[in-house]
MARVOVEX-847775 format. One record per residue (C-alpha): residue number from 1; y, z, x negated; residue in one letter. Coordinates in steps of 0.1 Angstrom, whole numbers, plus 5000, padded with zeros to 4 digits. Each point is the difference from the previous one (the first is absolute). Layout:
<rs>
r pos:NUM c2:Y c3:Z c1:X code:a;
...
</rs>
This chain:
<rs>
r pos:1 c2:5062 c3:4852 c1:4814 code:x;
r pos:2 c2:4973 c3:4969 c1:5007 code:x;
r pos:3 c2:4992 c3:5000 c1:5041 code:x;
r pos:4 c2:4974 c3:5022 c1:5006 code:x;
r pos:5 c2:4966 c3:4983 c1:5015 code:x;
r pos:6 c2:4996 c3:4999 c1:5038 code:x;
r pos:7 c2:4987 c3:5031 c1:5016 code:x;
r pos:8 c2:4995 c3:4986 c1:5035 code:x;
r pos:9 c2:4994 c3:4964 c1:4996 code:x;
r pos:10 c2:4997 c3:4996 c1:5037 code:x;
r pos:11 c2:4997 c3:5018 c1:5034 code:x;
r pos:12 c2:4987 c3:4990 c1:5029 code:x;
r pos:13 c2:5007 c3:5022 c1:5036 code:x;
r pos:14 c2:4984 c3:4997 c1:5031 code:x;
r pos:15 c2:5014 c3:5014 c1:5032 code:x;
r pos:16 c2:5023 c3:5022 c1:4983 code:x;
r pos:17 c2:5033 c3:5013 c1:5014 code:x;
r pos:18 c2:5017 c3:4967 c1:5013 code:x;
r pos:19 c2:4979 c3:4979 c1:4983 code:x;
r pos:20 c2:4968 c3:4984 c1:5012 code:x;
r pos:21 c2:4988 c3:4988 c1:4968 code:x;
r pos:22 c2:5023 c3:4991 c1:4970 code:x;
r pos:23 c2:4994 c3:4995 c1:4965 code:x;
r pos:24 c2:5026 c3:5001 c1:4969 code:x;
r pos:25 c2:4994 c3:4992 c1:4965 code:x;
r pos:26 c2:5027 c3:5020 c1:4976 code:x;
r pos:27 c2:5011 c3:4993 c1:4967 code:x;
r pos:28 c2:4994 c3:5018 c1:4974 code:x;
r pos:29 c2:5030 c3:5024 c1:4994 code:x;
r pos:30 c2:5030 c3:5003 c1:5026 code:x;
r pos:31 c2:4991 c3:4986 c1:5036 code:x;
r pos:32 c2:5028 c3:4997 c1:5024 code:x;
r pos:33 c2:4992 c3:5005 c1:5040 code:x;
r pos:34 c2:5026 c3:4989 c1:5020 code:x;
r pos:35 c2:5005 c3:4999 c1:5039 code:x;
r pos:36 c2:5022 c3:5010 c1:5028 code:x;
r pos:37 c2:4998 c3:5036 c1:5017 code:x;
r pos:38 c2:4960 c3:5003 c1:5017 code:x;
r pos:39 c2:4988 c3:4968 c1:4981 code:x;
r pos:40 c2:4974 c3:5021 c1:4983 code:x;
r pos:41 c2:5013 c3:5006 c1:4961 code:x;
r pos:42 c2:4992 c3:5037 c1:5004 code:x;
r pos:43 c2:4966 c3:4991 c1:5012 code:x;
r pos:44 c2:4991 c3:4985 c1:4971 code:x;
r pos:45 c2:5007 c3:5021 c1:4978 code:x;
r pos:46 c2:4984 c3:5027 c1:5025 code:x;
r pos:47 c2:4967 c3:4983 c1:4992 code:x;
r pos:48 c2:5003 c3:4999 c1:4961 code:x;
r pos:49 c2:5005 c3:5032 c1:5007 code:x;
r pos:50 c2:4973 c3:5003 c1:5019 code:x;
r pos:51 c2:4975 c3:4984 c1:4976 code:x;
r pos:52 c2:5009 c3:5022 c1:4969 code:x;
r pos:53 c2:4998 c3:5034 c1:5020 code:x;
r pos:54 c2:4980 c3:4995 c1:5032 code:x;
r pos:55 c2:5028 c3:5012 c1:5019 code:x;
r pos:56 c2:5037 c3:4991 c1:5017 code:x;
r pos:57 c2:5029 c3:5011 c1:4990 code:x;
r pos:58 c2:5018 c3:4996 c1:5035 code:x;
r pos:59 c2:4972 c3:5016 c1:5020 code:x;
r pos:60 c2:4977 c3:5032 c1:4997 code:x;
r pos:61 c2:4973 c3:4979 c1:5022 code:x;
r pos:62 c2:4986 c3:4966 c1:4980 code:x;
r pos:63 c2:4988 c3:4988 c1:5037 code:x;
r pos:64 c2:5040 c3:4999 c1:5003 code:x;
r pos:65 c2:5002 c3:4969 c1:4976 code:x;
r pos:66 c2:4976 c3:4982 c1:5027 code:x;
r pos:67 c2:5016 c3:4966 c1:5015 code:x;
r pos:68 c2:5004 c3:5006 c1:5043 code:x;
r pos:69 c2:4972 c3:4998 c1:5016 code:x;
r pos:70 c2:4975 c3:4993 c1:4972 code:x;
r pos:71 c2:4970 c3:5025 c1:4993 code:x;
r pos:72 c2:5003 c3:4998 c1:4964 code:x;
r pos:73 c2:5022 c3:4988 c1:4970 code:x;
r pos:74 c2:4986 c3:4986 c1:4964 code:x;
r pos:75 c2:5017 c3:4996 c1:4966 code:x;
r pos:76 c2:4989 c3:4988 c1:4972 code:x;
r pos:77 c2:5016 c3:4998 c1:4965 code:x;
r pos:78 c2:4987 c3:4976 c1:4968 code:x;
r pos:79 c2:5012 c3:5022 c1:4967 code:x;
r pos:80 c2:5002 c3:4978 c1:4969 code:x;
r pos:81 c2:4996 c3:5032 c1:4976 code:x;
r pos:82 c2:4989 c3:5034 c1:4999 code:x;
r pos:83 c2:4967 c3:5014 c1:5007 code:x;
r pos:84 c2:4993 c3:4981 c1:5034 code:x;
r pos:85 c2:5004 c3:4960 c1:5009 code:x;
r pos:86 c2:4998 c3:5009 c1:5038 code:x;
r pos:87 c2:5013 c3:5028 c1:5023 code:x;
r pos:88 c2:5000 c3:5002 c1:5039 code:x;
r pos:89 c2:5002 c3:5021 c1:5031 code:x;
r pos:90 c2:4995 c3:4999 c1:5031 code:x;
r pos:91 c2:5016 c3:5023 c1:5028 code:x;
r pos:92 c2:4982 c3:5002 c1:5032 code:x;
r pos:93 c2:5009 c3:5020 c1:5036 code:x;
r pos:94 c2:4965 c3:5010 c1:5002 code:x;
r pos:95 c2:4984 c3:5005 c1:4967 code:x;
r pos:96 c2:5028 c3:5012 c1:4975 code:x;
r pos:97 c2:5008 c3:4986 c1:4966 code:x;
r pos:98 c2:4976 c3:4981 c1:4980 code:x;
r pos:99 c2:5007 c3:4989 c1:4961 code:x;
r pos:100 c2:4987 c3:4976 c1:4980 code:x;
r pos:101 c2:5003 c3:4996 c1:4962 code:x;
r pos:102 c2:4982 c3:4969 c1:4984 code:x;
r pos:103 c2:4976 c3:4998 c1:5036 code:x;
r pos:104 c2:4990 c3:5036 c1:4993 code:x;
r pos:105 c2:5007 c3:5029 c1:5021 code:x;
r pos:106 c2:5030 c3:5019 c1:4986 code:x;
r pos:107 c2:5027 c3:5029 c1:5003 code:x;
r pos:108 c2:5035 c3:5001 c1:4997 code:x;
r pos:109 c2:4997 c3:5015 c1:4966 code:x;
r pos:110 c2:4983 c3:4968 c1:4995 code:x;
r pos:111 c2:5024 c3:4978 c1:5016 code:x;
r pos:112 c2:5025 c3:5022 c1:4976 code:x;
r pos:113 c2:4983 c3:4992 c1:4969 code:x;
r pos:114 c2:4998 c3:4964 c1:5011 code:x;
r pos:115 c2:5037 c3:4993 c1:5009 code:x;
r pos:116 c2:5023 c3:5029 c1:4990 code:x;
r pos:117 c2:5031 c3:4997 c1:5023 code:x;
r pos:118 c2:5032 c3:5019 c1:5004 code:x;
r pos:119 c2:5028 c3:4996 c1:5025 code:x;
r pos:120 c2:5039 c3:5005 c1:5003 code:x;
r pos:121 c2:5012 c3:4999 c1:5039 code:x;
r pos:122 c2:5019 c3:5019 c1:5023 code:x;
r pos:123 c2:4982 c3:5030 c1:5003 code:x;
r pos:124 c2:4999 c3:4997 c1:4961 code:x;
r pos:125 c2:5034 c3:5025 c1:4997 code:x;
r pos:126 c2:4973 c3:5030 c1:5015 code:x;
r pos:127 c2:4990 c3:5003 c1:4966 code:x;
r pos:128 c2:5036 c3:5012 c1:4989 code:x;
r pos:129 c2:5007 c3:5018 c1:5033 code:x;
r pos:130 c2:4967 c3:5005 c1:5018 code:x;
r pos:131 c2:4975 c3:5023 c1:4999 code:x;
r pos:132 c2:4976 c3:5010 c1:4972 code:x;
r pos:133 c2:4968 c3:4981 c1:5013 code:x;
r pos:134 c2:5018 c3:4966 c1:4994 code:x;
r pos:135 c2:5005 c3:5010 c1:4969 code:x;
r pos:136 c2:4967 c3:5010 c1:4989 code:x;
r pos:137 c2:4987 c3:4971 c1:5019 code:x;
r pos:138 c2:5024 c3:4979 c1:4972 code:x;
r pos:139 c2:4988 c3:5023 c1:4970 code:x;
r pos:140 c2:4965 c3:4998 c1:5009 code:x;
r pos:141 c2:4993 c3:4962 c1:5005 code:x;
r pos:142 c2:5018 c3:4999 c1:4960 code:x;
r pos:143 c2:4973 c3:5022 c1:4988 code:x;
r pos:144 c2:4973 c3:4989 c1:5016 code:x;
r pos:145 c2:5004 c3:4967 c1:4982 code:x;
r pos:146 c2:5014 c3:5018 c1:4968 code:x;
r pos:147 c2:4978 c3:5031 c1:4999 code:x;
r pos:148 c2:4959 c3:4991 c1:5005 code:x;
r pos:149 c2:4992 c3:5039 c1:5004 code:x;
r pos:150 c2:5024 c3:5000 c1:5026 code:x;
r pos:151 c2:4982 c3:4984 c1:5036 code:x;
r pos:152 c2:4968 c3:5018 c1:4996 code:x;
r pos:153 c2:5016 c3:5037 c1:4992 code:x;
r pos:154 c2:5023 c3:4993 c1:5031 code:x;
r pos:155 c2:4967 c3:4989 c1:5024 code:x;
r pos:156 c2:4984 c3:5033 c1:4983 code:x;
r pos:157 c2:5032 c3:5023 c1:5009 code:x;
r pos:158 c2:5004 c3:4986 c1:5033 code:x;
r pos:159 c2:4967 c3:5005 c1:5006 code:x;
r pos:160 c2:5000 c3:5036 c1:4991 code:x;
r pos:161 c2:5038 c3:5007 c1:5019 code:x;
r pos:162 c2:4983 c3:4983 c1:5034 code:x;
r pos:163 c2:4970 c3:5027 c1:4996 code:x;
r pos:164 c2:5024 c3:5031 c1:4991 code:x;
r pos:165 c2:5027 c3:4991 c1:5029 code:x;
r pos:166 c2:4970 c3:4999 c1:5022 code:x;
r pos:167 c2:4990 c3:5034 c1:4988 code:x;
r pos:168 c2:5039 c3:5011 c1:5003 code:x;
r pos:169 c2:5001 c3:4989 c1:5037 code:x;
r pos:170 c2:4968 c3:5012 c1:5015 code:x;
r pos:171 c2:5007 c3:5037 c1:4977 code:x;
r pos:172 c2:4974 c3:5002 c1:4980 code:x;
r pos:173 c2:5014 c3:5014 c1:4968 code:x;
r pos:174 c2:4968 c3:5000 c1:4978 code:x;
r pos:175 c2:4993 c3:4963 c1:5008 code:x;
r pos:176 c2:5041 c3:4990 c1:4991 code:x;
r pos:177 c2:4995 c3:5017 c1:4970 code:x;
r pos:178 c2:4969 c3:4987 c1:4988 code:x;
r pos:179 c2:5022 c3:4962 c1:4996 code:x;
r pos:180 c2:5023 c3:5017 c1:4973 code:x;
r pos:181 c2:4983 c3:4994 c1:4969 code:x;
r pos:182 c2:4996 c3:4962 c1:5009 code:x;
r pos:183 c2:5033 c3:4997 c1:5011 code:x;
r pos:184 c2:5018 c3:5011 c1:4968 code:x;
r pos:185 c2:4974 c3:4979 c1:4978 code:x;
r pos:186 c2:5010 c3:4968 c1:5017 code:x;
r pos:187 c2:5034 c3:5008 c1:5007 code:x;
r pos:188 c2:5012 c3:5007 c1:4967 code:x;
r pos:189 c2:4982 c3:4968 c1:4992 code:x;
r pos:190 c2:5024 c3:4980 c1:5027 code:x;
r pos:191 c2:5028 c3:5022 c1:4989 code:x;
r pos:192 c2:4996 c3:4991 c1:4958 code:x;
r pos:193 c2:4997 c3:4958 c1:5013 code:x;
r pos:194 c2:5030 c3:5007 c1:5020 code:x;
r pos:195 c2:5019 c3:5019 c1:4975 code:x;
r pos:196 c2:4993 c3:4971 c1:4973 code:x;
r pos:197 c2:5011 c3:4973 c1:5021 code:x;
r pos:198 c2:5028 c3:5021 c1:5007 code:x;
r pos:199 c2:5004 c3:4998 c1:4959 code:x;
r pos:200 c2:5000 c3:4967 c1:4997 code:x;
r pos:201 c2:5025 c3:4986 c1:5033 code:x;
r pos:202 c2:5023 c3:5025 c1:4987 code:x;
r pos:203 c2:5014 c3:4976 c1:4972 code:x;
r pos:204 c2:4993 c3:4965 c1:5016 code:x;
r pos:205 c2:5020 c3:5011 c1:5034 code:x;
r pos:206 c2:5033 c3:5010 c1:4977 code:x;
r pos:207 c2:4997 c3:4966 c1:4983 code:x;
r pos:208 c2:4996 c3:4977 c1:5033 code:x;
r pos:209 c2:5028 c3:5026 c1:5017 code:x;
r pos:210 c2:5021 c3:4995 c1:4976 code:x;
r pos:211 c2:5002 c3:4960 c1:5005 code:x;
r pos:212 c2:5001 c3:5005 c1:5038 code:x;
r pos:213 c2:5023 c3:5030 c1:5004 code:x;
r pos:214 c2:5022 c3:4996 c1:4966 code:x;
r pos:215 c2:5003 c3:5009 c1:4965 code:x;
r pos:216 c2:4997 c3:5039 c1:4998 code:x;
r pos:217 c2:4982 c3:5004 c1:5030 code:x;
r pos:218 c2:4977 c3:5035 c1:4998 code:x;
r pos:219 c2:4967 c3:4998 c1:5023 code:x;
r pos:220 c2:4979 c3:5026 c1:4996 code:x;
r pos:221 c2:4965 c3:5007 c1:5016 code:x;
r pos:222 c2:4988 c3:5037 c1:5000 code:x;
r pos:223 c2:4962 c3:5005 c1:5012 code:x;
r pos:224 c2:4994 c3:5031 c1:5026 code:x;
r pos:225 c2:4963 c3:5006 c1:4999 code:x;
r pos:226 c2:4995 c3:5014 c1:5035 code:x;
r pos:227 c2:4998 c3:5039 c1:4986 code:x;
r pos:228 c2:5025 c3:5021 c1:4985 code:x;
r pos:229 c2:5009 c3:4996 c1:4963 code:x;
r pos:230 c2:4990 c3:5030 c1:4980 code:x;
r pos:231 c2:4966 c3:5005 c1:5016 code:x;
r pos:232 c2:4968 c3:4979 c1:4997 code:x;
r pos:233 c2:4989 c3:4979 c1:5030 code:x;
r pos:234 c2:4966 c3:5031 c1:4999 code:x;
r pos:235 c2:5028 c3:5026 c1:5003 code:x;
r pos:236 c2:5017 c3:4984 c1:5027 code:x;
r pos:237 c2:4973 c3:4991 c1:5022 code:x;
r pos:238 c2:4991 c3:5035 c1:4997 code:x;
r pos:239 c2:5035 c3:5015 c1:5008 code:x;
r pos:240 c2:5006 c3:4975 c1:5032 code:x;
r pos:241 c2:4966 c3:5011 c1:5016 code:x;
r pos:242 c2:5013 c3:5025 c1:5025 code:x;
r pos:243 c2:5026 c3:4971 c1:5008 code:x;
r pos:244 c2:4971 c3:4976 c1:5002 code:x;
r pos:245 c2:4982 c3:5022 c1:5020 code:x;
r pos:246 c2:5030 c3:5000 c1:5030 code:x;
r pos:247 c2:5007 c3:4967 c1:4996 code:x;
r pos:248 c2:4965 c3:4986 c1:5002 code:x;
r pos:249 c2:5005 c3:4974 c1:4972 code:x;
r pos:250 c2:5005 c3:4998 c1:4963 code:x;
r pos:251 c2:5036 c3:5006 c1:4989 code:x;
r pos:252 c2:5003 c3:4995 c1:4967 code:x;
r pos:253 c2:4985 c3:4975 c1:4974 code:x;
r pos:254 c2:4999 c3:4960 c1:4989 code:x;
r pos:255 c2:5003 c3:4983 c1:5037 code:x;
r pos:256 c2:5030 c3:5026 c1:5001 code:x;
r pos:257 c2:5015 c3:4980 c1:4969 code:x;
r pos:258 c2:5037 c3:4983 c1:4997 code:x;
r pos:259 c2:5025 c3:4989 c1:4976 code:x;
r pos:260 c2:5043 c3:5005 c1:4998 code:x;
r pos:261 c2:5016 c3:4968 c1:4995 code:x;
r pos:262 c2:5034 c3:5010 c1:4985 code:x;
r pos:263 c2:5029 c3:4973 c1:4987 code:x;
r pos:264 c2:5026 c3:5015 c1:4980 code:x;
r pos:265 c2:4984 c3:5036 c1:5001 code:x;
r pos:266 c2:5003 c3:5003 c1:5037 code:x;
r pos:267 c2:4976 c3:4992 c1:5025 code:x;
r pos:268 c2:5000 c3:4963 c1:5008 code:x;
r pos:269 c2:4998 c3:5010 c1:5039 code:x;
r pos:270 c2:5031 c3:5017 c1:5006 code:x;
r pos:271 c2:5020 c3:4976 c1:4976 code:x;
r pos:272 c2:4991 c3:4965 c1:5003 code:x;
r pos:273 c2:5013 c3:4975 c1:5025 code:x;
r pos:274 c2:4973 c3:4978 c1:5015 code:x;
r pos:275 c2:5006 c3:4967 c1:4980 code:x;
r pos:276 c2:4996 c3:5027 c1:4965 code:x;
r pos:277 c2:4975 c3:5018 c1:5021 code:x;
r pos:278 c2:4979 c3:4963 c1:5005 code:x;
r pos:279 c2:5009 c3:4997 c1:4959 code:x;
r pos:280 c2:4980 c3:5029 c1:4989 code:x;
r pos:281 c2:4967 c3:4993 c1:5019 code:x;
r pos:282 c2:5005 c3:4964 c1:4986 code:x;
r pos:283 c2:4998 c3:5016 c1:4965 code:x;
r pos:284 c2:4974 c3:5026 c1:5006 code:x;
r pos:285 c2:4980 c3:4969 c1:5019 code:x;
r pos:286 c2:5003 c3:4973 c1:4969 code:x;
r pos:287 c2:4995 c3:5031 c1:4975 code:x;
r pos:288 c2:4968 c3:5008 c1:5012 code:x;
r pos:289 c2:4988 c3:4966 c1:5005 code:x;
r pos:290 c2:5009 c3:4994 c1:4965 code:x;
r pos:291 c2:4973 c3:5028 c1:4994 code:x;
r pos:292 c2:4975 c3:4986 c1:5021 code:x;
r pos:293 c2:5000 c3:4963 c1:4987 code:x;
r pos:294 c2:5001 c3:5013 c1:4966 code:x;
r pos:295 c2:4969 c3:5027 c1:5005 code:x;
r pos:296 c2:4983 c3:4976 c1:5016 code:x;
r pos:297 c2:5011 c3:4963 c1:4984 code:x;
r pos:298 c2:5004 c3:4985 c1:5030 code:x;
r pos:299 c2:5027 c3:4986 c1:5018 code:x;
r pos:300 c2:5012 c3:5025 c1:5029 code:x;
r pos:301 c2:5007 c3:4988 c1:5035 code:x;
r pos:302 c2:5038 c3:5010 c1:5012 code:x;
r pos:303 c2:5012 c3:4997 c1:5037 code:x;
r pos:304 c2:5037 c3:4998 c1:5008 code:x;
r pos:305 c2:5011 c3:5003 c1:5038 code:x;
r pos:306 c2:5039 c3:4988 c1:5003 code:x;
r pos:307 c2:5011 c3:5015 c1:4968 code:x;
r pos:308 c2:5034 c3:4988 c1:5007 code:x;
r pos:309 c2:5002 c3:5023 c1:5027 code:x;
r pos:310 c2:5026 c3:5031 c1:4989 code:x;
r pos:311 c2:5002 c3:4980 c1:4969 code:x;
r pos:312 c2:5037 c3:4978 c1:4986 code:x;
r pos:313 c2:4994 c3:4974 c1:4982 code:x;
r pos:314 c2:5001 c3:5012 c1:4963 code:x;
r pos:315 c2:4977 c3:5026 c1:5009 code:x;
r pos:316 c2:4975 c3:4974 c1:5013 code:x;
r pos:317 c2:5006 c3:4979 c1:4975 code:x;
r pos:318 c2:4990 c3:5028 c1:4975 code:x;
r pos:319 c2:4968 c3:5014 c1:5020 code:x;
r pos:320 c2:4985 c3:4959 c1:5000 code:x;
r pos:321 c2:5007 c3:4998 c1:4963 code:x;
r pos:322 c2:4982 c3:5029 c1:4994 code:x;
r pos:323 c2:4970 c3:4988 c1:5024 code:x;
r pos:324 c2:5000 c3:4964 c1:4985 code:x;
r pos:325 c2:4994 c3:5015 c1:4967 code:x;
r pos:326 c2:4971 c3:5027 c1:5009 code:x;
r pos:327 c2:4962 c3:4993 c1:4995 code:x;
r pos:328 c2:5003 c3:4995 c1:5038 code:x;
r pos:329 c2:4988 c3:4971 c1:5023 code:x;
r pos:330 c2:5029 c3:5006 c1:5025 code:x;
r pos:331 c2:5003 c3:4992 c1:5038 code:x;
r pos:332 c2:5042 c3:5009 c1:5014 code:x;
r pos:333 c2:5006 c3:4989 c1:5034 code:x;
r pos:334 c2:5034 c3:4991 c1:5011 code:x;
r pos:335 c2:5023 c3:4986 c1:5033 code:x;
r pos:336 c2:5017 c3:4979 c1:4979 code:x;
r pos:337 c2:4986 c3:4984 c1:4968 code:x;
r pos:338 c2:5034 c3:4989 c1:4986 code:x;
r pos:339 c2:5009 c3:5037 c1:4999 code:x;
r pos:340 c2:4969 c3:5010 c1:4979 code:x;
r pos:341 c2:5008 c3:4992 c1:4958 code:x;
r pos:342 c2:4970 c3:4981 c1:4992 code:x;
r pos:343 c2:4984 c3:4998 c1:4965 code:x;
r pos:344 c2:4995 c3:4964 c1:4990 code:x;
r pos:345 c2:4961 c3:4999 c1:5006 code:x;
r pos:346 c2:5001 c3:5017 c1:5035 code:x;
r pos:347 c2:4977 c3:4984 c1:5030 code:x;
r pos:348 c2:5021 c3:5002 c1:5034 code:x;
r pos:349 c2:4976 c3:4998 c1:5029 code:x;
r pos:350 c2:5019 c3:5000 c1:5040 code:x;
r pos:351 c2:4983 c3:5016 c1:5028 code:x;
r pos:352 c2:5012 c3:4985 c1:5032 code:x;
r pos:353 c2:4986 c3:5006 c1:5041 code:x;
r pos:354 c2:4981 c3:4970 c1:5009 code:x;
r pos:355 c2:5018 c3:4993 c1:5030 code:x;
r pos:356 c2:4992 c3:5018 c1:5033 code:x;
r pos:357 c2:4969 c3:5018 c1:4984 code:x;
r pos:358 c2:4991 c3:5036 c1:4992 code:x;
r pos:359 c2:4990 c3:4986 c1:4966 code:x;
r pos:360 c2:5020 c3:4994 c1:4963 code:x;
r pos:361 c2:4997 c3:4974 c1:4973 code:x;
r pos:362 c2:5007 c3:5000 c1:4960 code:x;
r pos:363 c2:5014 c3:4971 c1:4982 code:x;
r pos:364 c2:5002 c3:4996 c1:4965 code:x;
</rs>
């Protein structure tokens, strides 16, 4: 497979995490961040992150990223293809999040569009043994770029769930009710984008489990629509309204939505150690971003936190292989560089402490 074309051509931070400014210019396919425990490697990839969802993945608060003592934090990213050439962001105490996408005012879904990113990290094994919102968190941000339907039927349901919870908690029956018909429109739109991404991960998850797991290996994904099967999402709603009613919020529906991940017929959650557990998100993550660069023709951004960790060496060796060949431009971090297999074109960049100070640099 011919190296994909950068994504990121070159980020610049300012006053983010340990780093007062800092500036790093990847290759174009496997990028190698290196550095001792607290150097800053996570950081980095914390503000790809950051600049392809708008978000952390290590914090619920974006004014968390925000370097000691500063007011605000800025990132910038130059992206050699897709449908933008510049993204930023800037995190303030004060004033919130404010995005940028080729100097115009932007949303994440922007920033999403822009700079599609997906990330494999500690937390990452929640998707196997966590609970459902991760994984509909996971599903979602694969349809979103698969399915164009998708994002606006969501803002539409969530729209309409918001009004009828409202309704549910202050007991006014007529005015819960009244969200139904809008509810079941654009939730069986979500549902049918779900279901068909569903469709097509289904046979590119067995083929990338097979060559991290083994010959024979059986991964199956089965969809659970947030209702109960047999009856139509307008059924349900209608038969969970006395429940709705004492609970004083929607029970059933879309954002109620999940999916079994099952190896070998049985659930992957009761069966797999961690390492296999860390194995089967690796092939449900480079599955889907297999869909996405495909959907979209363009080259998908991966983020890799210490893979090694709960990994032997084969197993690592197989996982990087794997990566090195994806339409990916791919950033792995690492303690120790000689114990990451590199591909022959990787870039190896070290992050070190300069000296006493509360602040990191990146060599190439």
């Amino acid at each position: 497979m011919p190296t994909p074309a950068p994504v990121i051509a070159e980020v610049q931070l300012g006053s983010f995490r340990c780093f007062e400014t800092a500036r790093l210019q990847p290759g174009p396919g496997f990028n190698l961040i290196a550095g001792s425990n607290a150097s800053g490697k996570t950081s980095i990839l914390e503000a790809l992150y950051f600049l392809g969802r708008g978000t952390s993945f290590r914090a619920a608060r974006a004014e968390a990223a925000i370097r000691f003592e500063a007011e605000r934090c800025t990132l910038f990213g130059r992206v050699g293809v897709g449908l933008a050439s510049r993204v930023g962001l800037e995190v303030s105490r004060s004033e919130g999040s404010t995005i940028r996408v080729d100097g115009a005012a932007g949303t994440r879904a922007d920033l999403a569009r822009a700079l599609p990113v997906q990330i494999l990290e500690s937390a990452s094994h929640e998707l196997v043994s966590g609970p459902p919102a991760g994984r509909r968190q996971f599903l979602d941000w694969g349809v979103f770029h698969v399915e164009p339907s998708f994002l606006p039927a969501w803002q539409r349901y969530r729209r309409s769930l918001q009004q009828r919870n409202a309704a549910l908690k202050a007991r006014n029956a007529a005015a819960a009710w009244h969200w139904d018909d809008s509810l079941v429109a654009d939730g069986l739109v979500v549902d049918e984008c779900r279901l068909s991404l569903m469709a097509q991960l289904q046979p590119a998850v067995q083929e990338v489990g097979e060559r991290l797991l083994g010959a024979g290996t059986e991964i199956e994904l089965g969809y659970l629509p947030g209702w109960s099967d047999g009856s139509s999402l307008g059924e349900a709603l209608v038969g969970s309204r006395e429940r709705d009613l004492q609970l004083g919020s929607s029970s059933l529906g879309p954002h109620r939505a999940d999916f079994r991940i099952t190896l070998h017929t049985r659930r992957a959650r009761d069966t797999v150690s961690r390492g296999q557990e860390k194995l089967v998100v690796a092939a449900l993550t480079l599955a889907q971003v297999q869909l996405v660069s495909t959907s979209r023709a363009q080259t998908v951004v991966l983020l890799l936190d210490e893979p090694g960790a709960d990994l032997d060496r084969g197993n690592l060796t197989r996982l990087l292989e794997v990566v090195a060949e994806a339409p990916v431009q791919s950033f792995v971090t690492s303690l120790d560089p000689t114990a990451v297999p590199l591909p022959k074109d990787a870039h190896t960049f070290h992050v070190e402490r300069a000296g006493a100070a509360s602040f990191a640099i990146i060599s190439g």
